[in-house]
N, C-alpha and C positions, 0 to 999 in steps of 0.2 A: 400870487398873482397869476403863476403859470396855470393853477388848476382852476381860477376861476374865469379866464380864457376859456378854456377846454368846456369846460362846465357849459360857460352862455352860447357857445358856438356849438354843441350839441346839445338844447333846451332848443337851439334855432333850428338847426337841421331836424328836428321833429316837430316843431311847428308845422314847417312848411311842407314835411310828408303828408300826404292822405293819407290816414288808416284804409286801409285795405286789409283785410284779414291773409292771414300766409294760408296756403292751402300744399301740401307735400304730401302726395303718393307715396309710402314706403313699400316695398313688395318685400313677399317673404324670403326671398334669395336675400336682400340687401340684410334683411332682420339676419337671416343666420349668416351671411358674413360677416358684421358684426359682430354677434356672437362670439362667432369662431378665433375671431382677430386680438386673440387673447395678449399681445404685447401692442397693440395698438399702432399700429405702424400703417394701416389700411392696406396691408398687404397679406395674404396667407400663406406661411411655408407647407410643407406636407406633413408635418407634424398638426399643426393647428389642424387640419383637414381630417387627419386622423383621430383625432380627439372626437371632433364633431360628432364625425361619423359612427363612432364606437361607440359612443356618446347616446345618439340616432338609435343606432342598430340594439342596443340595451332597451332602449326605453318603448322599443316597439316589438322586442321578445317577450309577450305576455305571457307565456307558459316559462318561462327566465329554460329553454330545455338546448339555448345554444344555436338557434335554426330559428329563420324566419319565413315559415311557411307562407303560400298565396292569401290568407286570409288575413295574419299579422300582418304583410306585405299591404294590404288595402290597393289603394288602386296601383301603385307603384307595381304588383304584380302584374298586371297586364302590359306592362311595358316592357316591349320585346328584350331591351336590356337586361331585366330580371332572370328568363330564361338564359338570356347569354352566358350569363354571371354564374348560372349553376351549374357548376363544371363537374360535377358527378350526378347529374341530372336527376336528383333525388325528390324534384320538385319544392325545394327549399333553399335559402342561402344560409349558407355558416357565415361565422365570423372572418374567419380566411376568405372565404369567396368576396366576401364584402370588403375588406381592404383592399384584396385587391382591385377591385371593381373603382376604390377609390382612387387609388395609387394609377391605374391605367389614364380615370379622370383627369387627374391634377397632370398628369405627362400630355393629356393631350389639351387641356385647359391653357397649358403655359408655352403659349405663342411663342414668347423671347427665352424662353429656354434658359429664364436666370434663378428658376427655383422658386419664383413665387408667382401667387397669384393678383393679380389688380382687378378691382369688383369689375372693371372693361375686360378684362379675360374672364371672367367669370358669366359676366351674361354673353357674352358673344359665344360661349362654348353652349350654354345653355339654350341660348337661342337657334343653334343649329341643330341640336337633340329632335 
């Protein structure tokens, strides 16, 4: 009796909705937190962040020689960031440069200082970039 309560009182409650189609912007920050949010908690530790990134930084070393020159780099190289990050200025980022690049991120991402990230720390860090 209880599920067929439940049942008619939600047949009703769509009755009386208008269809309306859902319409949801996903951007790609949310798409790769997501991703990254490998225990599913909608939080990121610096582990997960690290994955990504390593993750990232592999899949965009086309010559696989360890370095992500300006051209691998695509537009991301023009972002003053990038020169920041290449701390032996050899015109490329290693794999060390790049975590740490991350690790500095996620310290300065994490507002509350409780080791992880909430997609609101994540774009609010982003959004200041």
């Amino acid at each position: 009796m209880k599920n067929a309560l439940i049942g008619t009182a939600t047949a009703a409650m769509l009755a009386l909705t208008p269809f309306t189609p859902a319409t949801a912007e996903i951007s790609d920050l949310e798409i790769i937190f997501v991703k990254a949010d490998q225990d599913g908690d909608f939080a990121l530790d610096l582990g997960e962040v690290l994955v990504i990134g390593i993750a990232h930084f592999k899949q965009s070393d086309a010559d696989k020689n360890g370095k992500l020159d300006k051209e691998e780099a695509g537009e991301h190289a023009a972002h003053p960031e990038f020169s920041d990050n290449d701390s032996n200025k050899d015109g490329a980022l290693t794999i060390d440069e790049a975590i740490a690049e991350k690790i500095a991120d996620f310290k300065a991402a994490d507002k509350d200082g409780d080791g992880t990230l909430t997609m609101d720390e994540v774009k609010k860090h982003y959004d200041a970039k």
